[in-house]
VOVEXNU-801134 format. One record per residue (C-alpha): x, y negated, z. Coordinates in nm, 4 decimals, decimal comma. Layout:
BEGIN
X;Y;Z .
...
// end
This chain:
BEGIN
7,1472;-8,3923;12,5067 .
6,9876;-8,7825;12,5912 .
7,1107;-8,9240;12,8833 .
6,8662;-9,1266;13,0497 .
6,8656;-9,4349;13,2860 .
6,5523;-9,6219;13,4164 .
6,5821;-9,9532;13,3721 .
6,2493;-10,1643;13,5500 .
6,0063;-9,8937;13,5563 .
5,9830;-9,5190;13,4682 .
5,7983;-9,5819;13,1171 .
6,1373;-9,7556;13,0134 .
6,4309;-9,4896;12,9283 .
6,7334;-9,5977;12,7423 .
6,9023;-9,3237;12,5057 .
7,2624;-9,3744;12,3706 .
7,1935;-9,1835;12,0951 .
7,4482;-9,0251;11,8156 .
7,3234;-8,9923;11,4432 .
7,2279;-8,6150;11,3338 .
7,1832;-8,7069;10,9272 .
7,2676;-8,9326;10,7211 .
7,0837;-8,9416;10,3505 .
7,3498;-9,1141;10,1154 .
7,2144;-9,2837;9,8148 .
7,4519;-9,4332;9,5118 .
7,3889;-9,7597;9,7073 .
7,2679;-9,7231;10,0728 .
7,1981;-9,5058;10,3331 .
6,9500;-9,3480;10,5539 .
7,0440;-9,2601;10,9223 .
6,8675;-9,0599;11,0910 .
6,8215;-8,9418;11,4619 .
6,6012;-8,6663;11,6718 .
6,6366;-8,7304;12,0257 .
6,4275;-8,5086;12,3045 .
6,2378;-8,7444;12,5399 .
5,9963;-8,6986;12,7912 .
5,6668;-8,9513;12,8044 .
5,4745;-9,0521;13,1197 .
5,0914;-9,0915;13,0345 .
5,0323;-9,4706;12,8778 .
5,2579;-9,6886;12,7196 .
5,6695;-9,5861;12,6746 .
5,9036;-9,7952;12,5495 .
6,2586;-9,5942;12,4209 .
6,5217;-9,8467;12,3777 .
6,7892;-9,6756;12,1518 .
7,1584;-9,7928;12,1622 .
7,4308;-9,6486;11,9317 .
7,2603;-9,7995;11,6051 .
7,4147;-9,9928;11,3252 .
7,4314;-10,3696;11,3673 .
7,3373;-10,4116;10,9686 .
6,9923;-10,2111;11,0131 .
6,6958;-10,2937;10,7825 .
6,3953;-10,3778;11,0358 .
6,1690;-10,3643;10,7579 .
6,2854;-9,9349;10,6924 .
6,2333;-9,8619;11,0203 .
6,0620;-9,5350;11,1066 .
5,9915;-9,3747;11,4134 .
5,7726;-9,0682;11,4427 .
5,7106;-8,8540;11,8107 .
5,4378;-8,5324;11,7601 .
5,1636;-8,5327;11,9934 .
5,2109;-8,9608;12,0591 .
5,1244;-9,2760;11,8380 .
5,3911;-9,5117;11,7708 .
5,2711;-9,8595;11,8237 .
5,6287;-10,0460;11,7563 .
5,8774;-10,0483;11,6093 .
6,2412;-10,2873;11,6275 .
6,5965;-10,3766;11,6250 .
6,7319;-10,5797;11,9266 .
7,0468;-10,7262;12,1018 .
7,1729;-10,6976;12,4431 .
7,4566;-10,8418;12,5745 .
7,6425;-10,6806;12,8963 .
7,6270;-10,8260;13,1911 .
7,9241;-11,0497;13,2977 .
8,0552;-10,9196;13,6632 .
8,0768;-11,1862;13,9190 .
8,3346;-11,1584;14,1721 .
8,4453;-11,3479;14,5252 .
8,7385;-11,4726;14,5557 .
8,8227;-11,2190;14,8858 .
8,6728;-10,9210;14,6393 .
8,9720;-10,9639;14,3748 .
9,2181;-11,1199;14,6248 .
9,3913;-11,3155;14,3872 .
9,6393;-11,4763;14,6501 .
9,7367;-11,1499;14,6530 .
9,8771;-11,0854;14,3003 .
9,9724;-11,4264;14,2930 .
10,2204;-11,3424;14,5576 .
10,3396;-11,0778;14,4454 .
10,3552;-11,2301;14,0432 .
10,5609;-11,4903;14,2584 .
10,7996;-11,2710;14,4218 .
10,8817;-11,0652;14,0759 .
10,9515;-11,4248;13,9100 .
11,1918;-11,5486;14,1902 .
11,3890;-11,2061;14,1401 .
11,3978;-11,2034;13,7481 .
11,5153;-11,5532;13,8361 .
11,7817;-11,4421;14,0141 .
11,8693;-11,1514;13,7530 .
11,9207;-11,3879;13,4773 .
12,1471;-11,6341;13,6597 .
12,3422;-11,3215;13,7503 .
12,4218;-11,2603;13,3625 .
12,4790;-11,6377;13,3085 .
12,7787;-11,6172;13,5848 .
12,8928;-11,3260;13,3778 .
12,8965;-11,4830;13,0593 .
13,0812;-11,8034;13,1686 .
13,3144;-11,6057;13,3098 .
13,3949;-11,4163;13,0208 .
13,4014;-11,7008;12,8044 .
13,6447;-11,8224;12,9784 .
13,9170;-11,5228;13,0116 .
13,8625;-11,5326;12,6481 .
13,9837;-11,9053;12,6039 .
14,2830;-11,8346;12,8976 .
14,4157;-11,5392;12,6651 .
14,3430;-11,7220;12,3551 .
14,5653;-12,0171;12,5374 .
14,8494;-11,8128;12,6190 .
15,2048;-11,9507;12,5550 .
15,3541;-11,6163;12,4076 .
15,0380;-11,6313;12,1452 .
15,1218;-11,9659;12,0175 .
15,4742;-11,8524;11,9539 .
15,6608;-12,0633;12,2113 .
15,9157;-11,8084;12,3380 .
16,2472;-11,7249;12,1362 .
16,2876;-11,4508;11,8700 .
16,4085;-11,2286;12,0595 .
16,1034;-11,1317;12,2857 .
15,9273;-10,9914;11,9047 .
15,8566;-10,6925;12,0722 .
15,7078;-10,8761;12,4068 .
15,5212;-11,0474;12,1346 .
15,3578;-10,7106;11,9628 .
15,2835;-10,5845;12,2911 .
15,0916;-10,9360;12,4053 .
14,8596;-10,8964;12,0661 .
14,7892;-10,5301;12,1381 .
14,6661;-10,6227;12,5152 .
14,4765;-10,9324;12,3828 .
14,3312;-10,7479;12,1005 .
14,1840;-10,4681;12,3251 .
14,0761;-10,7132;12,6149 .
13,8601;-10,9611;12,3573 .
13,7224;-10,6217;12,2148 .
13,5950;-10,5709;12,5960 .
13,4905;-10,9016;12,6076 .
13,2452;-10,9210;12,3160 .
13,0995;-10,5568;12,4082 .
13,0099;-10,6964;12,7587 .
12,9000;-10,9849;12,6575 .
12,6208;-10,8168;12,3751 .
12,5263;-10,6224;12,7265 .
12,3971;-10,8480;12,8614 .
12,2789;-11,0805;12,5729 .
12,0472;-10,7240;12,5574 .
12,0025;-10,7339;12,9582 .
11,8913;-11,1053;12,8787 .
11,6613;-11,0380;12,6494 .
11,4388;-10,7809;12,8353 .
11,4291;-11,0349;13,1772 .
11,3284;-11,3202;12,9425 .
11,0051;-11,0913;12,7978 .
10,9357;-10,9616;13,1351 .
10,9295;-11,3117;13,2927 .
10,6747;-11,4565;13,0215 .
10,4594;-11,1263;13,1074 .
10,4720;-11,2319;13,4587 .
10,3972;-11,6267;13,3971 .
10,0745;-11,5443;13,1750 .
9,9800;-11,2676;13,4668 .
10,0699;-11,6038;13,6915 .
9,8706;-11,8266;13,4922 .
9,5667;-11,5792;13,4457 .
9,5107;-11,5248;13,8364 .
9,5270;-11,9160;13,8667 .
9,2490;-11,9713;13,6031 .
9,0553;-11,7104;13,8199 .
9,1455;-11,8406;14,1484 .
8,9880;-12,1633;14,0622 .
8,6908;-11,9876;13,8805 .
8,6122;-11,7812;14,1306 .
8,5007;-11,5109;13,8780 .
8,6346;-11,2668;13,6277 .
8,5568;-11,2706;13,2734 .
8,5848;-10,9906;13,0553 .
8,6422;-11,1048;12,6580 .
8,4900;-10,7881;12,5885 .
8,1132;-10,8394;12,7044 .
8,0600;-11,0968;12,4357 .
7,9915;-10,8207;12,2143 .
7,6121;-10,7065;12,1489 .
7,5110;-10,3856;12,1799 .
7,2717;-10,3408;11,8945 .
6,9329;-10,1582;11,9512 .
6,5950;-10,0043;11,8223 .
6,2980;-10,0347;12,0784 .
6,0160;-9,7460;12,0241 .
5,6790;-9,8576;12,1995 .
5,5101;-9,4984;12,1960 .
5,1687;-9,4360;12,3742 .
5,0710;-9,0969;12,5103 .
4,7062;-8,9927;12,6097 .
4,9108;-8,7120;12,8586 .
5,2539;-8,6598;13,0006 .
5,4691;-8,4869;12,7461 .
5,7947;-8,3355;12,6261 .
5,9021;-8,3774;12,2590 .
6,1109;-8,4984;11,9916 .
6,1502;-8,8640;11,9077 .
6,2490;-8,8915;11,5044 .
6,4334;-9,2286;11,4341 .
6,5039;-9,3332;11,0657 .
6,6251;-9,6138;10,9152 .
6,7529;-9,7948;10,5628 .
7,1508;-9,9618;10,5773 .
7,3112;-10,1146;10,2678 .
7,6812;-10,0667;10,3614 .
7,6933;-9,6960;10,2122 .
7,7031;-9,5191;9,9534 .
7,8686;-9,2714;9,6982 .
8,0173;-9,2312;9,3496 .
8,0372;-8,9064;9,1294 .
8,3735;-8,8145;9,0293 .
8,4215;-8,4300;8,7945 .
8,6919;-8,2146;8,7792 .
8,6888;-8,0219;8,4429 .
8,9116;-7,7506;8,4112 .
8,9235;-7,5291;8,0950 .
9,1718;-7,2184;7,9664 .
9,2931;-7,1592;7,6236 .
9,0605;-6,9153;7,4502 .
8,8219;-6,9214;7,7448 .
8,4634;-6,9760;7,6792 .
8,3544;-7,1208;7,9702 .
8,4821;-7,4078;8,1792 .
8,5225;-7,4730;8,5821 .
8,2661;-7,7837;8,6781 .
8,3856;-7,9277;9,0128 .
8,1131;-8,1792;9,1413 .
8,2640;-8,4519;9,3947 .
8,1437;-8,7000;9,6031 .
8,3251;-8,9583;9,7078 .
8,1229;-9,0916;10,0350 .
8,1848;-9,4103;10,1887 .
8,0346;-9,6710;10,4699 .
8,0893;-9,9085;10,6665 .
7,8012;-9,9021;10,8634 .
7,9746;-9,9760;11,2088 .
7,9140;-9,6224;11,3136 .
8,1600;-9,3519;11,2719 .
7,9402;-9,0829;11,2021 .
8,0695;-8,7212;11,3598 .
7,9108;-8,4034;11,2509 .
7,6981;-8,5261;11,0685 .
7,4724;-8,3442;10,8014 .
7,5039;-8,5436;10,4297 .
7,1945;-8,5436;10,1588 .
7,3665;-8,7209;9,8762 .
7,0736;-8,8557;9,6908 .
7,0783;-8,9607;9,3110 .
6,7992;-9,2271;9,3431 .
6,9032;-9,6315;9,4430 .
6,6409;-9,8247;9,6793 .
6,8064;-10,1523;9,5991 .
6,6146;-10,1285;9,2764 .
6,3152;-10,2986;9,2565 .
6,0238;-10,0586;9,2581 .
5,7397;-10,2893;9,1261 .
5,6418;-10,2022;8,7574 .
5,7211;-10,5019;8,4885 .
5,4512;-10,6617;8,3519 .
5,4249;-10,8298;8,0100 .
5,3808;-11,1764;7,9187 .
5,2323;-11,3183;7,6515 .
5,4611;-11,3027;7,3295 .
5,3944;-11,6811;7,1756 .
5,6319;-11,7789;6,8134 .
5,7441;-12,1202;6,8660 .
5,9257;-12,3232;6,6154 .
6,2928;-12,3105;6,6653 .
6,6262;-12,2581;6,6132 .
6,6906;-11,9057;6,4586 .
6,8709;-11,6438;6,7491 .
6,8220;-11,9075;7,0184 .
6,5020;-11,9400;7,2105 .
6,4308;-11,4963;7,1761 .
6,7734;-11,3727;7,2054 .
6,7647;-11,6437;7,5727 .
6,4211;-11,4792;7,6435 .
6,5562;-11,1579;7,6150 .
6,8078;-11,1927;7,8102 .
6,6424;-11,3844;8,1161 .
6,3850;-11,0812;8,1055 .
6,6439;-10,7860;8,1822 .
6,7311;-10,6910;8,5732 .
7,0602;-10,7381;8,5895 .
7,0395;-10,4688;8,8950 .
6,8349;-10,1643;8,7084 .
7,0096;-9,8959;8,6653 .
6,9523;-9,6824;8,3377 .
7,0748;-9,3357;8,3409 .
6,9694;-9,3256;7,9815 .
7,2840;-9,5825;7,9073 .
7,6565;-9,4558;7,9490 .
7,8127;-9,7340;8,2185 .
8,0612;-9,9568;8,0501 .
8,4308;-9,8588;8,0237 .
8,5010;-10,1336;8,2297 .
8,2857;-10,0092;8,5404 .
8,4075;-9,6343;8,4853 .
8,7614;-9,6959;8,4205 .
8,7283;-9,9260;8,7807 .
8,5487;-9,6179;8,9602 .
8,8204;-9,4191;8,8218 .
9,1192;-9,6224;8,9424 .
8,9844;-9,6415;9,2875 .
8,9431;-9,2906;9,2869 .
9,2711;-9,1875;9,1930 .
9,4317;-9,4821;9,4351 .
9,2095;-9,2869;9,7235 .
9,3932;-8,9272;9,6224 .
9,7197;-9,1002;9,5897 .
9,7083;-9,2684;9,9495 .
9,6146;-8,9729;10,1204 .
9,2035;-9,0061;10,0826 .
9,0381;-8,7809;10,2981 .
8,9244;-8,4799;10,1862 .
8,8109;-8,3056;10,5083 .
9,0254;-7,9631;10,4224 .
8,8068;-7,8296;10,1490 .
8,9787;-7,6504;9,8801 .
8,7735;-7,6739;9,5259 .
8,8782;-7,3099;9,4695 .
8,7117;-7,1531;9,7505 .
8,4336;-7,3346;9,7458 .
8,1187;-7,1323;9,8076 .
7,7683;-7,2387;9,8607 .
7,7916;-7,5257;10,0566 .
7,4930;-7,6440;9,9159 .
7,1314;-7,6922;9,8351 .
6,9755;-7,8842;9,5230 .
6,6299;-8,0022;9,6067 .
6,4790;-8,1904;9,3297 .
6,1406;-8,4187;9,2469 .
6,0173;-8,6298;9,0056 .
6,1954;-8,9420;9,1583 .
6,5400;-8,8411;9,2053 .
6,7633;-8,4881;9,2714 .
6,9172;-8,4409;9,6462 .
7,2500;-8,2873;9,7077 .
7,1617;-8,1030;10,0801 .
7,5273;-8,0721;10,1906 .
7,5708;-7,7229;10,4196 .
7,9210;-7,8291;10,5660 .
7,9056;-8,1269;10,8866 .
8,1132;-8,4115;10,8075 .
8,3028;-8,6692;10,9870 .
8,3328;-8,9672;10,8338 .
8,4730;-9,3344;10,9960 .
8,3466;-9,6817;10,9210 .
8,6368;-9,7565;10,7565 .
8,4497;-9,8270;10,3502 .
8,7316;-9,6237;10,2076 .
8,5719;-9,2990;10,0312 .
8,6230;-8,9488;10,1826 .
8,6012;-8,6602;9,9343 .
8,2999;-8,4558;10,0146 .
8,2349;-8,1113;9,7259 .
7,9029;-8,1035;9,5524 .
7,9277;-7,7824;9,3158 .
8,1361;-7,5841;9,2093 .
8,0400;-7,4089;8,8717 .
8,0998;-7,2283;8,5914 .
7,9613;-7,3123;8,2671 .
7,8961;-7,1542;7,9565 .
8,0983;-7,3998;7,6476 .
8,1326;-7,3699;7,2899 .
8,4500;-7,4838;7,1857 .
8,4880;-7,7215;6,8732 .
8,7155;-7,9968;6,7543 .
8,5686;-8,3400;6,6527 .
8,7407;-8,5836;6,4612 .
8,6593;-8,8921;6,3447 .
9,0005;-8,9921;6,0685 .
8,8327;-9,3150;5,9798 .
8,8967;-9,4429;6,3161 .
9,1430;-9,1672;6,4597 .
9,4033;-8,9327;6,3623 .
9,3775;-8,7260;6,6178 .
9,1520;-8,4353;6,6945 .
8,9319;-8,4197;7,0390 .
8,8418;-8,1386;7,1882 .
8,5095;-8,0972;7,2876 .
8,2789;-7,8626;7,4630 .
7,9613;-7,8675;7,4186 .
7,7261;-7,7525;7,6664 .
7,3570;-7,6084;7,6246 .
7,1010;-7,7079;7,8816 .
7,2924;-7,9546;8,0453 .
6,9768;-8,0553;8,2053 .
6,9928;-7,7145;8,4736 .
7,3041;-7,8989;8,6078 .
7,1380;-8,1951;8,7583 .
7,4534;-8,4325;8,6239 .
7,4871;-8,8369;8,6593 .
7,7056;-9,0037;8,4172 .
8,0707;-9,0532;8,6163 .
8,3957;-9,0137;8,5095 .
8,5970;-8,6842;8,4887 .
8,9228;-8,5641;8,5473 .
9,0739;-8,3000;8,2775 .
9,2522;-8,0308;8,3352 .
9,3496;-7,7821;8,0303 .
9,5741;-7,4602;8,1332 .
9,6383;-7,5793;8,4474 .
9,7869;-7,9177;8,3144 .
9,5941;-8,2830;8,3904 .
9,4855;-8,3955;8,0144 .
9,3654;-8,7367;8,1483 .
8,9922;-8,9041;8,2056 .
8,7230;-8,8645;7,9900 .
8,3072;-8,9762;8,1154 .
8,0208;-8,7516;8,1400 .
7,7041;-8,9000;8,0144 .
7,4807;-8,6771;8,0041 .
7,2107;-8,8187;7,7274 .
6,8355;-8,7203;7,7965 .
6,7535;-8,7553;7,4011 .
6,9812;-8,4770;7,2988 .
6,9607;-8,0763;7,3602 .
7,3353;-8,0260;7,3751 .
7,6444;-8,2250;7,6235 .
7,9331;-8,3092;7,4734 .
8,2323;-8,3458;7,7426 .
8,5645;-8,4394;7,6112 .
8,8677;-8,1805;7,6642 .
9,1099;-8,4250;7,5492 .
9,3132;-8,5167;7,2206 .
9,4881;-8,2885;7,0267 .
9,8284;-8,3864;6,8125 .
9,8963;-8,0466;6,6954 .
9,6069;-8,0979;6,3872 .
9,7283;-8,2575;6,1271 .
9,4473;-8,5231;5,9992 .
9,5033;-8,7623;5,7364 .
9,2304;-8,9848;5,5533 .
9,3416;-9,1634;5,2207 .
9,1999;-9,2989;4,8853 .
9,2106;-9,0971;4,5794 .
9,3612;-9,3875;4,3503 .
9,2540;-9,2783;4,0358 .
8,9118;-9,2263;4,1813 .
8,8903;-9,5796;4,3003 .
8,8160;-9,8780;4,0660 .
8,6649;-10,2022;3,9990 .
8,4203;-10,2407;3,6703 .
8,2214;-10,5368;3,5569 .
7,8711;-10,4282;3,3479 .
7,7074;-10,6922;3,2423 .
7,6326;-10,9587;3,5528 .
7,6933;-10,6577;3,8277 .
8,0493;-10,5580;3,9480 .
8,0488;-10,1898;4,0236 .
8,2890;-10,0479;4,2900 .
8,3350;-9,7063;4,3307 .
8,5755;-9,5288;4,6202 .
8,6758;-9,1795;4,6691 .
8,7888;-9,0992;5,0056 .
8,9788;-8,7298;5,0524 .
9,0212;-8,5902;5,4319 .
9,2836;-8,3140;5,4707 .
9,2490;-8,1207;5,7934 .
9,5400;-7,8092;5,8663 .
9,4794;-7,6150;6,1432 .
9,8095;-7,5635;6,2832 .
9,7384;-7,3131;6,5607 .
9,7444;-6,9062;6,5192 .
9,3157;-6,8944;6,5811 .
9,0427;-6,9703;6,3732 .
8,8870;-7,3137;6,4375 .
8,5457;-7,4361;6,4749 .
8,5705;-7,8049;6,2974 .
8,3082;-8,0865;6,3154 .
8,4200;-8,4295;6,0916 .
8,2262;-8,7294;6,0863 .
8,2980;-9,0337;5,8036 .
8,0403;-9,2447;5,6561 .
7,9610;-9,4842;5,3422 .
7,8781;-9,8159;5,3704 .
7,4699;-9,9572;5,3808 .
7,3332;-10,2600;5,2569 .
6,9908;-10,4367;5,3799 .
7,0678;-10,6943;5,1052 .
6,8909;-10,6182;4,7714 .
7,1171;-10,7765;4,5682 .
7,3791;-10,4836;4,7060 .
7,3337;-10,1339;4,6067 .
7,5042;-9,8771;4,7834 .
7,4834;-9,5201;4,6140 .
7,6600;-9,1811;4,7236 .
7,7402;-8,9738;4,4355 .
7,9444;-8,7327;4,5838 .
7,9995;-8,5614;4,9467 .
8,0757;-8,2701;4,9261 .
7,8264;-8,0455;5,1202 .
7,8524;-8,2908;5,4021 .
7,5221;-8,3350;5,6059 .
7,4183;-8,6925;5,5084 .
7,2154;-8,9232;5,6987 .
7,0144;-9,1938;5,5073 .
6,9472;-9,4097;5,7692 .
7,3017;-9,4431;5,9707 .
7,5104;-9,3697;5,6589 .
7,7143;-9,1139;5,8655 .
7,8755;-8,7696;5,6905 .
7,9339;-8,5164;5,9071 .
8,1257;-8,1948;5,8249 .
8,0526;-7,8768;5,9715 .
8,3084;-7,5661;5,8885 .
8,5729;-7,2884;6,0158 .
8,9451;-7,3426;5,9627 .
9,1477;-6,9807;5,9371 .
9,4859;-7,0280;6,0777 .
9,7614;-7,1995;5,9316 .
9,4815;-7,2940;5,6717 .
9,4419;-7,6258;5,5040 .
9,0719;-7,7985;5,3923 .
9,0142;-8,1115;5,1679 .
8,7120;-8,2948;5,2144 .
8,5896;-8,5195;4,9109 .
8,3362;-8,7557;4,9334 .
8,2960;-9,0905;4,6733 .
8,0375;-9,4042;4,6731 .
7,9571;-9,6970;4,4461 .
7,8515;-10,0232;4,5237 .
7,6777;-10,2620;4,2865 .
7,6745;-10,6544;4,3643 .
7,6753;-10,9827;4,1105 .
7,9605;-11,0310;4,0016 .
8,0067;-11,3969;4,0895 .
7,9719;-11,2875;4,4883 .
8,2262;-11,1217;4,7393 .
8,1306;-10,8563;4,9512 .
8,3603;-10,8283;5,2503 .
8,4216;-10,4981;5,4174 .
8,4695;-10,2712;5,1159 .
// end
């Protein structure tokens, strides 16, 4: 409910006013507030406190049914210092009694001074005793013994009194500075004659509304506006079982701002669109050849003409910027990030995908609190499962190892960004892999992990492989043989990719003679290997290549 208080005249209310929604983009955020307000006939003007101190005048919106909005702005106001008489605060008074409380600590700690001199000096009296130096005769030994047991247990008494009140000591000495800067802070006032409070230097940030209204009326007043301190990164959980042909897609959020606001139950719309990037359409410039130096003056054009701040979900974001999103996610689990006490497995519909041509909206169903603290609170998107065919992809050129991938068929239902993923194969963490869901391509590969169990080995067949001169050309020619055993009791779906080399030179001539029923592709030079492997079955894959060059050059890379 508002809380109202006229300020000059009735057509002025102020509202301290909590926000109800908060529409979190990858960078940004929307905030948004409905207050109910009542309008007198004629101009209004709704001064709202409780709003960010980084807001965006320029996104303000305000928008009241039944009433035109004339205005629209942020504002400051600072609090008004109190000014007080001297006879109102009665400083003499506390000054007194600050006074009185010194002059008796005073007293306190001369009392423990007595008592250390005086122990100091029983302890030099018994240290100075004639029987402890040894000047009596033999025969008192046994007075002796009984002289070292007594001063033994008396300097034992000694040093335990004395820590007393070295503690005793200690707590007058910290209550007397208390009491002098009490002292000293009623004197400053005294001679001030006011009190200052440290506190009212702080604005109080607000949004004025100018509203007119033809008649008196009752309504809601809708408040938006655009921050930058916000925003959120997609993390996935993938979790898969052995012989399973679908997998568990857990969508995360990880929500953070510092907006100055700790927002409390508030409803999240985590949006997949970016307003810091530029919305104006590039135009092109006229494309002039100049005389140059070759790979200078276009590669520099090229490179002054890309926005370093577009974002292209068409491109995978580098390893660098996913690995860093990844650390900082796991460093937020590992410190105890908040994950407001939802449990991935019982996740049900908690919420709503609205989407449009410009970006897809993530209507979260479950009120969140979150604190302007910038550290990322876990906040569940979806919680799915998908349909996966199961295959293992090698690449031995570059890899020994197998990866196991699923591959998933219209990806494009599941509204994905590219992030990075956690793995999670019978009920064991794999490691990362990234999601990048490519728009060009019907079917999603996501990475299960590596598998050491197939055996993979890539060599040269040597008496397939030689070097022959004919005429001015030397002709190389390389056979390459892949063995792949399937180690594992099940039948295996397979997929093996190699490739020959190309030439754009037309002095080198690059020809495939054999590959083996391998799908070839022309353009890239890639092989790729489609095929079943039985259980404890092994398959040989043969493919061989000639190149032709003069004879009197050197080709590197072969």
């Amino acid at each position: 409910m508002a809380f109202f208080v006229s300020i000059h005249a009735e057509n002025i209310k102020t509202i301290q006013a909590q926000p109800k929604k908060a529409t979190v983009y990858l960078s940004g955020a929307e905030i948004s507030y409905i207050e109910s307000i009542y309008l007198i006939a004629g101009t209004n003007q709704i001064i709202i406190e409780g709003v960010s101190p980084y807001v965006d005048e320029q996104s303000i919106s305000a928008y009241f049914k039944g009433a035109l909005i004339i205005d629209s702005r942020k504002s400051l106001r600072y609090p008004e210092q109190i000014k007080t008489t001297k006879t109102e605060h009665n400083y003499q008074t506390m000054i007194d009694r600050i006074t009185d409380s010194l002059e008796d600590i005073s007293y306190l700690i001369k009392d423990c001074n007595n008592k250390i001199n005086g122990y100091q000096k029983e302890r030099q009296l018994l240290l100075n005793n004639r029987l402890i130096k040894g000047e009596f005769a033999k025969d008192s030994l046994g007075l002796l013994k009984s002289s070292l047991d007594l001063l033994r247990s008396r300097l034992t008494n000694i040093d335990e009194e004395e820590l007393n009140i070295d503690k005793k000591l200690s707590k007058l000495n910290k209550k007397k500075n208390t009491l002098q800067d009490r002292y000293n802070h009623y004197i400053n006032l005294q001679s001030n004659h006011q009190w200052i409070d440290p506190n009212l230097n702080t604005p109080i940030h607000q949004i004025i509304v100018t509203i007119e209204a033809t008649l008196p009326i009752t309504g809601n007043l809708s408040l938006k506006y655009f921050i930058n301190n916000a925003g959120w990164m997609p993390l996935y959980d993938i979790q898969s079982t052995s012989g399973s042909s679908k997998i568990q897609l857990i969508y995360r959020a990880q929500v953070y701002q510092n907006s100055g606001l700790n927002w409390k139950d508030i409803s999240l719309v985590l949006s997949t669109s970016n307003p810091s990037v530029g919305n104006t359409k590039p135009v092109l410039s006229e494309w002039n050849l100049v005389f140059g130096y070759p790979n200078s003056y276009t590669n520099n054009l090229y490179k002054k003409s890309k926005s370093p701040n577009a974002l292209n979900y068409n491109t995978l974001p580098g390893k660098n910027q996913l690995e860093k999103s990844m650390r900082v996610q796991e460093e937020n689990v590992s410190a105890g990030a908040d994950s407001d006490g939802i449990d991935a497995n019982e996740v049900e519909q908690l919420f709503t995908v609205n989407g449009n041509l410009l970006r897809t909206e993530y209507e979260i169903k479950t009120k969140y609190n979150i604190q302007s603290d910038n550290k990322s609170h876990h906040v569940i998107i979806n919680n799915i499962e998908v349909p996966v065919n199961l295959a293992y992809l090698a690449v031995p050129k570059l890899d020994k190892d197998a990866f196991l991938m699923g591959k998933i068929a219209n990806w494009e239902d599941l509204n994905l960004i590219p992030a990075m993923a956690r793995i999670y194969f019978d009920e064991s963490y794999i490691g990362t892999t990234s999601v990048y869901p490519e728009s060009l391509k019907d079917t999603l590969y996501v990475n299960l992990g590596r598998d050491k169990s197939i055996v993979i080995k890539r060599q040269n067949v040597k008496d397939k492989c030689k070097e022959t001169i004919l005429g001015d050309l030397k002709v190389v020619t390389k056979t390459i043989e892949i063995t792949i055993r399937n180690t594992k009791s099940i039948a295996l779906d397979f997929e093996i990719d190699d490739q020959i080399p190309l030439s754009k030179d037309p002095n080198i001539k690059v020809t495939l003679l054999d590959y083996d029923k391998a799908i070839y592709n022309e353009v890239t030079g890639k092989l790729t290997w489609m095929m079943n492997i039985k259980p404890k079955d092994t398959k040989k894959l043969r493919f061989s290549f000639e190149v032709k060059y003069p004879k009197d050059k050197v080709v590197g890379g072969l």
